[in-house]
C-alpha positions in Angstrom: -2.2 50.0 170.4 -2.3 48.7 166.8 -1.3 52.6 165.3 1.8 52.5 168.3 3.0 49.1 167.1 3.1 50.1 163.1 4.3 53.0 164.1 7.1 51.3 166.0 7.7 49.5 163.2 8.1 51.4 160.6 4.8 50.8 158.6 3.7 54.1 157.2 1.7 52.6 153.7 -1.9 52.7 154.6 -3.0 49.7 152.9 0.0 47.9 154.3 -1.5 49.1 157.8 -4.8 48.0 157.4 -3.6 44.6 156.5 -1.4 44.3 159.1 -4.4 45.7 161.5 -6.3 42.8 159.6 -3.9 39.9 160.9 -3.8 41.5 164.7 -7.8 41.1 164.7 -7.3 37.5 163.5 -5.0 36.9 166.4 -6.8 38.4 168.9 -9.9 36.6 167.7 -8.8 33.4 167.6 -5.5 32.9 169.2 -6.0 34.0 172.9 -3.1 32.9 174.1 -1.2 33.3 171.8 -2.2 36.7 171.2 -1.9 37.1 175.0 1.6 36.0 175.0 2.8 38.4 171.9 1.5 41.7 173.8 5.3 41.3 175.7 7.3 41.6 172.7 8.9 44.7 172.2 6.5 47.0 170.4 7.9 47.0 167.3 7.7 43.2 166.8 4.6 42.7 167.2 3.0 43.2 163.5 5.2 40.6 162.4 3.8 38.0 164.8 0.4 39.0 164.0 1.2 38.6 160.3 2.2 35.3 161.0 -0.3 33.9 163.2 -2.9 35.2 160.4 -1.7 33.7 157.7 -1.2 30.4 159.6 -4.9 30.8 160.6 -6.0 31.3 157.1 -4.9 29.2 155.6 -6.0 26.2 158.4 -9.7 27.7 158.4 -9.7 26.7 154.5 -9.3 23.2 155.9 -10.9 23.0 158.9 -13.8 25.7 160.0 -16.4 23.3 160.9 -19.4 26.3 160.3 -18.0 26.4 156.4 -20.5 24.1 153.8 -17.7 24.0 151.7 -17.0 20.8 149.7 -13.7 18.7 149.7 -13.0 20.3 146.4 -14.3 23.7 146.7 -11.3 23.7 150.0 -8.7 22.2 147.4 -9.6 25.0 145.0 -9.2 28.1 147.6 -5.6 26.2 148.9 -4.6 26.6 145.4 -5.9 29.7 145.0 -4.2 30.6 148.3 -0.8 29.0 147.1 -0.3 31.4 144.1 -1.1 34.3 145.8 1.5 34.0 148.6 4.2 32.7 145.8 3.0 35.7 143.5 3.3 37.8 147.1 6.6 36.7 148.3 8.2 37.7 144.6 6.5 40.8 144.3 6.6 41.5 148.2 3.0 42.3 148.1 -1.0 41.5 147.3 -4.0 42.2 147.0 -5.2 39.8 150.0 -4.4 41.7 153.2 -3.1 38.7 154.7 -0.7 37.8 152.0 0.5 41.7 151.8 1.4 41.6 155.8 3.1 37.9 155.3 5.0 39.3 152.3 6.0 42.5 153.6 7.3 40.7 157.4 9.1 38.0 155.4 10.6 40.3 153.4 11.5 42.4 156.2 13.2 39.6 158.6 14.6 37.9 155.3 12.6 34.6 156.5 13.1 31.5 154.0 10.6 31.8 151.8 10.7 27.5 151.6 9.3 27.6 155.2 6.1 29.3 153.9 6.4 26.2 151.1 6.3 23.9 153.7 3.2 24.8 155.9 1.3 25.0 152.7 2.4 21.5 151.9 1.3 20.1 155.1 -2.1 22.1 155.3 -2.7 20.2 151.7 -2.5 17.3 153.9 -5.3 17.8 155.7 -7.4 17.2 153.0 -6.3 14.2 152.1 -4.8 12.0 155.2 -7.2 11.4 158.3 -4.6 9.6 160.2 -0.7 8.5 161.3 0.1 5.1 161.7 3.5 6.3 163.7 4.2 9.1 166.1 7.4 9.6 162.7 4.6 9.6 160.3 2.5 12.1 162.1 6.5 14.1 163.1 6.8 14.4 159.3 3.6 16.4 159.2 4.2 18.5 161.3 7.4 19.8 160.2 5.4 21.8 157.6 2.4 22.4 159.8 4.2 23.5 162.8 7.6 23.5 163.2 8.5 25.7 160.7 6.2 28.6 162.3 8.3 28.2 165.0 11.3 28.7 162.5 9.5 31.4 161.0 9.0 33.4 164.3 13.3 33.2 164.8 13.9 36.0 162.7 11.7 38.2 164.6 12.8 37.0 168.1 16.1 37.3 167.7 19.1 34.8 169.0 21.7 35.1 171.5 23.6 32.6 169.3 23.6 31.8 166.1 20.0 31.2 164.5 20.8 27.7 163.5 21.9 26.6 167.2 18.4 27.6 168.3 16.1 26.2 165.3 15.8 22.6 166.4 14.6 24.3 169.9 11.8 26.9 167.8 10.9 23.8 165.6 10.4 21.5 169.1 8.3 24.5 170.5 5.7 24.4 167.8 5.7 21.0 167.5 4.8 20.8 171.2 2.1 23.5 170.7 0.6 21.5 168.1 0.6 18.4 170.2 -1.6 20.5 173.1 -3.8 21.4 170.2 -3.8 17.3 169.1 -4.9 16.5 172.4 -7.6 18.9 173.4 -9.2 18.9 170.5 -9.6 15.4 169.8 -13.1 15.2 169.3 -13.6 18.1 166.9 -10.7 16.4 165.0 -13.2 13.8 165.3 -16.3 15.4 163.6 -14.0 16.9 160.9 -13.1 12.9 160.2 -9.3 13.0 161.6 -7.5 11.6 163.9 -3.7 13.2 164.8 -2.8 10.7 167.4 -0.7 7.8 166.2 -2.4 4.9 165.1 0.0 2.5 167.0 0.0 4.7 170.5 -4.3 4.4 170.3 -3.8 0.4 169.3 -1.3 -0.6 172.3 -4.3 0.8 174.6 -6.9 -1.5 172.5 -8.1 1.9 171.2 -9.3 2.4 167.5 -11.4 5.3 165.7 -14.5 3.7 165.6 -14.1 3.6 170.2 -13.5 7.2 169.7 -16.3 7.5 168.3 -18.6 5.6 170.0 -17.3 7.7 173.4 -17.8 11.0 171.8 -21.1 10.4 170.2 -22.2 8.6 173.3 -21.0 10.7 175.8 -19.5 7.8 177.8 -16.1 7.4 179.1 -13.8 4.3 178.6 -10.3 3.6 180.5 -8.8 2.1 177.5 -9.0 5.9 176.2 -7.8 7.6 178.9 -5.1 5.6 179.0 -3.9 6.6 175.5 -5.0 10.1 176.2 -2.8 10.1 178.9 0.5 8.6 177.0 -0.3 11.5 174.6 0.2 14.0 177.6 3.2 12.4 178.3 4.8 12.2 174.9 3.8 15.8 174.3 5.7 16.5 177.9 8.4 15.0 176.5 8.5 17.5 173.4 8.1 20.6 175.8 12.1 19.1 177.3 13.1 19.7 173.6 11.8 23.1 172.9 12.8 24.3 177.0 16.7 25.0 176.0 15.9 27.4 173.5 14.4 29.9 176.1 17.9 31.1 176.9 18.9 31.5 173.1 16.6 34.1 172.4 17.1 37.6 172.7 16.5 38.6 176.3 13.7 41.3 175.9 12.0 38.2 173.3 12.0 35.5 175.9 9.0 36.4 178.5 6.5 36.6 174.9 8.0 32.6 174.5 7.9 31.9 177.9 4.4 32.5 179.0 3.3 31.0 175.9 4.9 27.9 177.2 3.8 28.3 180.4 0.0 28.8 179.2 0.3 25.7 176.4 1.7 23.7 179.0 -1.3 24.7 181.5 -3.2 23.4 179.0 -2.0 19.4 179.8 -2.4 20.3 182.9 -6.5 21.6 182.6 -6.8 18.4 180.2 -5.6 15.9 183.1 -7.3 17.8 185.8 -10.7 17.0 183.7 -9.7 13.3 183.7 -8.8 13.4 179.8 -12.3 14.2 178.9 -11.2 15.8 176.3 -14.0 13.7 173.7 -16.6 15.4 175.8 -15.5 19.3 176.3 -12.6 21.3 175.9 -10.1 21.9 178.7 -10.3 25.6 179.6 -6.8 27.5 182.0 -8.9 28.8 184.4 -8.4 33.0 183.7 -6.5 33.4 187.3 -3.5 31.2 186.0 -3.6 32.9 183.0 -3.5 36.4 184.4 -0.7 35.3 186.8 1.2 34.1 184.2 0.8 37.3 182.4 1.7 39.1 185.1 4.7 37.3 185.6 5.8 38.1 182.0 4.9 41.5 182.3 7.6 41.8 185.4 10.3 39.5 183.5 9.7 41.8 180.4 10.4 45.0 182.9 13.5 43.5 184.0 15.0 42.5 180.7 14.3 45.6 179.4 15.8 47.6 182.5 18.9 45.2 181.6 19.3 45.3 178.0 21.1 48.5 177.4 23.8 47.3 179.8 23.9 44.0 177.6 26.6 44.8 175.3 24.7 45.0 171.7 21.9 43.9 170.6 21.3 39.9 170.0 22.4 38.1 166.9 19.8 38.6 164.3 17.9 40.7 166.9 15.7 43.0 164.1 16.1 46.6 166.3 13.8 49.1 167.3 12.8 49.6 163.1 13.5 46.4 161.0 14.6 47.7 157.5 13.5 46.3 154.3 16.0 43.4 153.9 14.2 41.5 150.4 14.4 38.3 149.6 17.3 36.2 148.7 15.9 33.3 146.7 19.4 31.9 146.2 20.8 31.9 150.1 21.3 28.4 151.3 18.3 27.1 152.8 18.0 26.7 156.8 18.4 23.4 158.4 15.4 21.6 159.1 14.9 20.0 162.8 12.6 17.2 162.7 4.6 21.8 163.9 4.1 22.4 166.2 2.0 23.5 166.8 1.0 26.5 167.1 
């Protein structure tokens, strides 16, 4: 599958490939629904997703892989480290790290703002300094950087219906929502890595602080107080999925069942979190694999019937990137994008 999608793409360098083939394993490895929700894009998309996803996840495991003995400092050094190569990549549209080379080459490709790369990297710097949000517009701030703009980044690719600015605010809402599912399930290994995404002021007006959280995860013990904030978490999160829902229709046709069962899946997982009682401090809500497969399945049959439609549609989608996205290069000078408010992803 991996030859047939740089194939379709028009990747023919064999370094290229095998970074490209680099990011896919990255996805598949640790993004499983994500990964499982990209396998109904057209073909020829796909290696930019996986590019990506990789870097995304790169550049977070710096930060955040609990098995790593790295210091505080020795993290700093490899996000700096990581920061020149992709600004050394993006100019030269190449580098020596396979993941840089298949970020470069995709951005390059879809002509995605190279300030959205700027961004993320900003916000994963974050993480090694802030360990909480007092506000829900605090925490909104950081995850413009950390997940909005991979939803903004993933536009080119997609392709619009409409113009690309109409849907961005939508693609920014959609990884903001994402990274609000990730907030909530993973609250207590956000815990042992000594942060806490959840607003300050949304714990406090359930008489919740870090040092409850702590006590329930290290005790194993439940307390209302929590799930009650837990639960107004779900609910603002919701609330983020009605923002990011009127984008669906923007996107290119043969695009929209990838986005839609990934939205379908992420929201699945609010639902898996409530069905466990918002034990989340204890284990980590799971979809059950039958709703996942049935969701798949359903993409797979929505993807069949955009694609039996699309050569009656009239043209291809505005900034739809074809069957074989040509080499567009950068345009450090073009007016820069607007900026709704992560994610998530």
């Amino acid at each position: 599958m991996t030859a047939r999608e740089l194939d379709s793409a028009g990747i023919t360098d064999p370094a290229l490939r095998a970074a490209y083939a680099h990011c896919r394993r990255l996805n598949a490895r640790h993004g499983k629904t994500y990964f499982l929700a990209t396998r109904l894009l057209p073909v020829e998309r796909r290696p930019a997703v996986h590019a990506l996803y990789g870097f995304a996840r790169w550049a977070d495991d710096i930060v955040d892989d609990l098995d790593s003995t790295a210091t505080a400092a020795e993290r700093a050094a490899a996000l700096r480290l990581l920061q020149l190569d992709l600004e050394s990549g993006l100019r030269a549209g190449t580098s020596a790290d396979p993941v840089v080379a298949a970020l470069a080459d995709t951005a390059a490709r879809y002509a995605i703002e190279p300030r959205l790369f700027t961004d993320f990297m900003a916000s994963i710097r974050l993480d090694l300094e802030v360990t909480e949000y007092a506000r829900y517009e605090d925490l909104r701030r950081y995850m413009h950087g950390s997940a909005a703009v991979i939803g903004l980044q993933m536009l080119p690719v997609l392709g619009t219906v409409v113009p690309r600015e109409e849907a961005a605010p939508h693609a920014a809402a959609l990884g903001v929502a994402f990274q609000l599912t990730n907030f909530l399930r993973d609250v207590g290994e956000d815990l042992d890595r000594g942060r806490v995404y959840l607003p300050v002021e949304l714990l406090a007006a359930h008489g919740v602080d870090r040092a409850l959280l702590r006590w329930s995860r290290d005790s194993g013990r439940r307390d209302r107080r929590i799930t009650a904030a837990l639960r107004d978490a779900a609910a603002l999160t919701r609330g983020v999925y009605r923002e990011a829902a009127g984008g669906l229709p923007l996107l290119d046709p043969v695009s929209r069942p990838c986005i839609r069962t990934a939205f379908v899946l992420y929201g699945a997982i609010l639902d898996a979190i409530a069905d466990d009682g918002f034990a989340v401090l204890h284990r980590r809500a799971v979809v059950p694999r039958r709703r996942r497969a049935v969701v798949a399945c359903d993409g797979l049959a929505r993807l069949t019937l955009a694609r039996l439609r699309a050569p009656s549609a009239g043209g291809a989608a505005t900034g739809s990137p074809g069957a074989a996205p040509p080499r567009l290069g950068f345009r450090p000078s073009r007016a820069r994008g607007r900026e709704p408010w992560k994610e998530t992803v």
